[in-house]
C-alpha positions as CSV (number, residue, x, y, z in Angstrom):
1,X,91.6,230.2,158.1
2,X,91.1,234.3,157.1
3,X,93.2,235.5,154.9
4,X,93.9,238.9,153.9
5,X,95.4,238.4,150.7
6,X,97.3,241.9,149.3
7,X,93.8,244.4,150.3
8,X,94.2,247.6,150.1
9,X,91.2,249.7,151.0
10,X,91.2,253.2,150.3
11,X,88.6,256.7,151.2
12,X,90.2,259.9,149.5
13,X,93.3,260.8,150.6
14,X,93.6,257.5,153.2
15,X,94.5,254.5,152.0
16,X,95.4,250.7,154.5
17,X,96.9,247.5,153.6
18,X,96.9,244.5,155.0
19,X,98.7,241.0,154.1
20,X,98.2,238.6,157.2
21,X,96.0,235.4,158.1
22,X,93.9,234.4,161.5
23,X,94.2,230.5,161.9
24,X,90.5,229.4,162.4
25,X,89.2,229.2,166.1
26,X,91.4,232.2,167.2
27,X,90.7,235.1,168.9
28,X,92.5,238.2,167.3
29,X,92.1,242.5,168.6
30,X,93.0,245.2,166.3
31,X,94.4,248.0,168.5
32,X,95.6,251.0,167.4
33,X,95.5,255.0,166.8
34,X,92.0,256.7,166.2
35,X,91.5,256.9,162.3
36,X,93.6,253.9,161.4
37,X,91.3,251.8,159.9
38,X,90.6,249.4,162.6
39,X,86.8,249.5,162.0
40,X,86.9,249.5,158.2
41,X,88.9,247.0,158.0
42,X,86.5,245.1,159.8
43,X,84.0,246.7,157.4
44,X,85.7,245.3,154.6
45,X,85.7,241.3,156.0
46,X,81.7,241.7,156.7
47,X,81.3,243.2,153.1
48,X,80.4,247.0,154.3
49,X,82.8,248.6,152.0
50,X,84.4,247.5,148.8
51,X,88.4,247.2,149.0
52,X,90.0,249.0,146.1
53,X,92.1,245.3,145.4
54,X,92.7,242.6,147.3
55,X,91.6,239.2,148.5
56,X,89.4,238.5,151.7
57,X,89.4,234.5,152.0
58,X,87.4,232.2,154.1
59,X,89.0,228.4,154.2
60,X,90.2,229.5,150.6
61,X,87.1,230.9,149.5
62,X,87.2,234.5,148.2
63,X,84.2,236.7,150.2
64,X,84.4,240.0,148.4
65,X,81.9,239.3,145.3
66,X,79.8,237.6,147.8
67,X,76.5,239.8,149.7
68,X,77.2,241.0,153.0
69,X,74.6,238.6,154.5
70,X,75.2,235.8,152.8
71,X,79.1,235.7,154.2
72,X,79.8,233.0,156.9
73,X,79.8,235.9,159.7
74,X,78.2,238.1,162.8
75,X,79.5,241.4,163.4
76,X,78.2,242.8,166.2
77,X,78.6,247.0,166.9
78,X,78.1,249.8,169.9
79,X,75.4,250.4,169.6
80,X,73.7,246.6,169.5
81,X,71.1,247.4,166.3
82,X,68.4,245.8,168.2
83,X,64.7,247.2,166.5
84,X,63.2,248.5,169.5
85,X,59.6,247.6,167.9
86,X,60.4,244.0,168.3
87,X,60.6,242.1,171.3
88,X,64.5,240.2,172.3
89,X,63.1,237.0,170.9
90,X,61.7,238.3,168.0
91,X,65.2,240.4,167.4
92,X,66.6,237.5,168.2
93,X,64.5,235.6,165.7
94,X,65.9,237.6,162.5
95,X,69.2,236.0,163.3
96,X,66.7,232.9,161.5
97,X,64.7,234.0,159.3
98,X,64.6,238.0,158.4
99,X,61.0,237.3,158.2
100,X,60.6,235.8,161.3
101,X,59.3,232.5,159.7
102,X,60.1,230.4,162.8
103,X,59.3,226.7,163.1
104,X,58.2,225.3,167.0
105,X,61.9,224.2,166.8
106,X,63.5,227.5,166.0
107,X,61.7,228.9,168.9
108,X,63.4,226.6,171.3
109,X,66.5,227.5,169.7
110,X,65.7,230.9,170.9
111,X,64.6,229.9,174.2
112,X,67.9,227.9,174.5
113,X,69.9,230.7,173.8
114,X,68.5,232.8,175.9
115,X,69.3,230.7,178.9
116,X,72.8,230.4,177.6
117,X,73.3,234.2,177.6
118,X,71.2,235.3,180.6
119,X,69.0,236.3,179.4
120,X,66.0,233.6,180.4
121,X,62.1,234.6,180.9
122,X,63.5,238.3,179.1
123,X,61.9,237.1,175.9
124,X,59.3,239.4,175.2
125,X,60.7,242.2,176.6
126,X,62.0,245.2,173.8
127,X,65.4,246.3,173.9
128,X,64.2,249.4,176.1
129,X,63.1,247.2,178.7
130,X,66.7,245.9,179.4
131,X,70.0,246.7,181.0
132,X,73.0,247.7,178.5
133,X,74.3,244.7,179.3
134,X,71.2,242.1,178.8
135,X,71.5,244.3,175.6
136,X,74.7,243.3,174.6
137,X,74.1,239.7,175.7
138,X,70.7,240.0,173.3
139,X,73.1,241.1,170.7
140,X,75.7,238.1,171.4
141,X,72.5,235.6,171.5
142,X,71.5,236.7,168.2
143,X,74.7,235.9,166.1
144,X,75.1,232.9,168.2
145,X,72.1,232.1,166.4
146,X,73.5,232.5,163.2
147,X,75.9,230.2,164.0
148,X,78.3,231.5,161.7
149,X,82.1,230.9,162.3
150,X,83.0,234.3,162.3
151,X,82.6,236.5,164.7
152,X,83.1,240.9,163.8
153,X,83.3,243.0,167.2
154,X,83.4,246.3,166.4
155,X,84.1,248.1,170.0
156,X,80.6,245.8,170.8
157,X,81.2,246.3,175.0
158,X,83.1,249.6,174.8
159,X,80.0,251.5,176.4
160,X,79.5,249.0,179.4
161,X,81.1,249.7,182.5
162,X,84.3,247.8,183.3
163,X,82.1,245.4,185.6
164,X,79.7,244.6,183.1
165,X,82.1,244.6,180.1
166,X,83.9,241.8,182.0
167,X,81.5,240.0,182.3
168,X,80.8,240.3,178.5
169,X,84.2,239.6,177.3
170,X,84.1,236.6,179.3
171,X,80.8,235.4,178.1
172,X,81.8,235.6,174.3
173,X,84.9,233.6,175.5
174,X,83.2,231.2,177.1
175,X,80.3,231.0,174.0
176,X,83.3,231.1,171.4
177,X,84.8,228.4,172.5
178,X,82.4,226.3,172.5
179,X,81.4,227.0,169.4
180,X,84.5,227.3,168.0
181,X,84.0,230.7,166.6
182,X,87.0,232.8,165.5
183,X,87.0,236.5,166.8
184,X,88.3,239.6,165.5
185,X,87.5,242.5,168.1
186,X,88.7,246.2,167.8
187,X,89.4,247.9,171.0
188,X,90.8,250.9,172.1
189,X,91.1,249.3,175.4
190,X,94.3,246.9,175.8
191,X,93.0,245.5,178.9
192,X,90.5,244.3,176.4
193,X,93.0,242.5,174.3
194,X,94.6,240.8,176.9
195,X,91.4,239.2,178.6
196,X,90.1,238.1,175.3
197,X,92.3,237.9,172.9
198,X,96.0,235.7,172.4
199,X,97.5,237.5,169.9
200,X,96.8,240.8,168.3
201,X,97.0,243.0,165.0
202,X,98.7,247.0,165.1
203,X,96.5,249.0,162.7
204,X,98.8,252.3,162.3
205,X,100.4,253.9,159.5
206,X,98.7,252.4,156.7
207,X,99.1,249.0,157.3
208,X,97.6,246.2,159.2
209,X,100.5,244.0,160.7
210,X,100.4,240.3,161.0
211,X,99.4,238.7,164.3
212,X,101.6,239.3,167.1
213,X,101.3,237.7,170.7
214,X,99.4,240.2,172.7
215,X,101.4,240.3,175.5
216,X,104.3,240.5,173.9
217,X,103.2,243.6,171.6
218,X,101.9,245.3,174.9
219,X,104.8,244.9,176.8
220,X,107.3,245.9,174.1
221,X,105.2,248.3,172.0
222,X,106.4,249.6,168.4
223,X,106.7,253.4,168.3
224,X,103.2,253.3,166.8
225,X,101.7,251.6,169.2
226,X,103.9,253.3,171.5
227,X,102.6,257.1,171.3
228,X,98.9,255.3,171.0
229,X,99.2,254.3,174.2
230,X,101.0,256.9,175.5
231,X,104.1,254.2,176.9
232,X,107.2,256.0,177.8
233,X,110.5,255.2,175.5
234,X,112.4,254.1,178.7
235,X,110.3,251.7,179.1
236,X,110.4,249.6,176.2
């Protein structure tokens, strides 16, 4: 289980709370307005920026005095953060060993990854070489590699088109299941929510709510999420 135990981050004059947990194996957006704090929050989880109190647990194991990279999580962003020097298996390959110290065994791990995402006899190809969306699968075969049992998706597919970003949500569902990997994915997009995601988190107004059912939350919006989306009163 996640816990968000009494965090409050805060950046000058902006300041979000949050008091909620994420049963482990679920698969939870954050939707709301611009500027809420929907990707700091998610900041905060991966150890990218220090809450001003608070709790961030992990089966009952407090993250926040532990290194970003040593925390049992993959986020994934936009923009992929593939090193276009290196070839999709050796990107891949610091998902390993930063140093690309890779045993015979760790490089069928890659190759079997690969073919899980796609994304087979694309190996030593650089992230130029590919599509956005073999780069977004590259960038989903990587922290599967990690193997770690949570899963950050900070607006990873928002630049695909809605084909290709699909195809990608329903990949990771697909990949997370199987690996029983719990999700937390900020959209804007709550199409996105619904295809991926159960139940979902409002981030407005200086707080992050506990999880709701997504469809529910859509179709009877709070006033926050209400003037986000741009639903008429009448209609909730």
């Amino acid at each position: 289980m996640l816990t968000l135990d009494n965090l409050r981050l805060t950046q000058n004059d902006w300041h979000l709370e949050a008091n909620l947990s994420i049963e482990q194996g679920q698969h939870t957006a954050l939707i709301g307005p611009s500027g809420a704090g929907k990707s700091t929050l998610l900041a905060a989880i991966a150890g990218l920026f220090a809450p001003e109190r608070g709790r961030v647990l992990w089966q009952g194991q407090d993250l926040v005095q532990i290194p970003p990279g040593k925390r049992p999580l993959s986020i994934l962003f936009q923009d992929q953060n593939l090193f276009p020097h290196l070839s999709i298996a050796q990107n891949l390959g610091l998902g390993i060993s930063p140093r690309l110290r890779l045993s015979p065994e760790d490089h069928q791990r890659i190759e079997n990854v690969l073919a899980a995402t796609g994304l087979q006899d694309l190996g030593t190809r650089r992230p130029a070489e590919l599509s956005g969306g073999q780069q977004s699968r590259a960038a989903l075969a990587r922290a599967l590699l990690r193997n770690r049992p949570l899963l950050l998706l900070d607006e990873a597919f928002a630049a695909l088109g809605p084909a290709l970003k699909t195809e990608m949500l329903h990949l990771t569902e697909t990949l997370a299941r199987h690996h029983d990997f719990t999700i937390l994915m900020v959209t804007h997009d709550p199409e996105d929510a619904q295809k991926l995601c159960p139940q979902t988190i409002l981030v407005a107004d200086g707080h992050a709510e506990p999880p709701q059912p997504t469809k529910g939350l859509l179709s009877h919006p709070p006033e926050a999420l209400r003037r986000y989306l741009g639903t008429p009163a009448s209609s909730c």
